[in-house]
N, C-alpha and C positions, 0 to 999 in steps of 0.2 A: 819488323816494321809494319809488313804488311797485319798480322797480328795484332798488333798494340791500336792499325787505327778501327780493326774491324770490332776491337772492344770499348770503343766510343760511341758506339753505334746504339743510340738511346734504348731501343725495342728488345735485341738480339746481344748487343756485348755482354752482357752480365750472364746471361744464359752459355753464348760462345766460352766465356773467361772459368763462369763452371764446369762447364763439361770439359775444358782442357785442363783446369787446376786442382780440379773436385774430385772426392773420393768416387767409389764405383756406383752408387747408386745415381749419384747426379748423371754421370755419361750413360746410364741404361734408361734415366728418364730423357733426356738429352735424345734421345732416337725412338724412345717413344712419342715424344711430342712431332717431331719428324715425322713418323708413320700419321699422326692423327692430323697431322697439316697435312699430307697425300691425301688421306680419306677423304677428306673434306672438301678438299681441290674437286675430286672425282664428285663427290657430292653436289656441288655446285658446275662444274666445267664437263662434266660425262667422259666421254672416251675421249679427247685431247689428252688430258690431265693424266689420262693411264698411258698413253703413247709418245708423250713426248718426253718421259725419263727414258723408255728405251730406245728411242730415238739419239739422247742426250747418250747414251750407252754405247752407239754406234765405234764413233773414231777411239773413243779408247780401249775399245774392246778389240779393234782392228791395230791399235799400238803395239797392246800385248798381244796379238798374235805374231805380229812381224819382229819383237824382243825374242820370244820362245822359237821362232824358227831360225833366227838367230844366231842363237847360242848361248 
């Protein structure tokens, strides 16, 4: 569901709907475009832009620590 509404999403669906339906070259540009919106970001926004993905990395990188000790 969630899926079906984010491929309505005028800008983004048709790109999300290839990279999940599309052969492999569509998902290798699908994350290259991804890196070239990063760069860009940094381009425009400086050191935010590079801090706040590993920021955003924080709690689940702290999930999977606590699954692996776990068990």
């Amino acid at each position: 569901m969630v899926a079906q509404l984010m491929y309505r999403v005028p800008l983004l669906g048709w790109m999300l709907r290839e990279a999940v339906l599309g052969p492999v070259t569509a998902k290798v540009l699908f994350v290259v475009n991804l890196l070239l919106l990063w760069a860009l970001a940094i381009v425009v926004f400086g050191y935010p832009a590079i801090i706040l993905p590993a920021l955003a990395a924080v709690p689940v990188m702290f999930a999977l620590l606590v699954l692996i000790m776990k068990g």
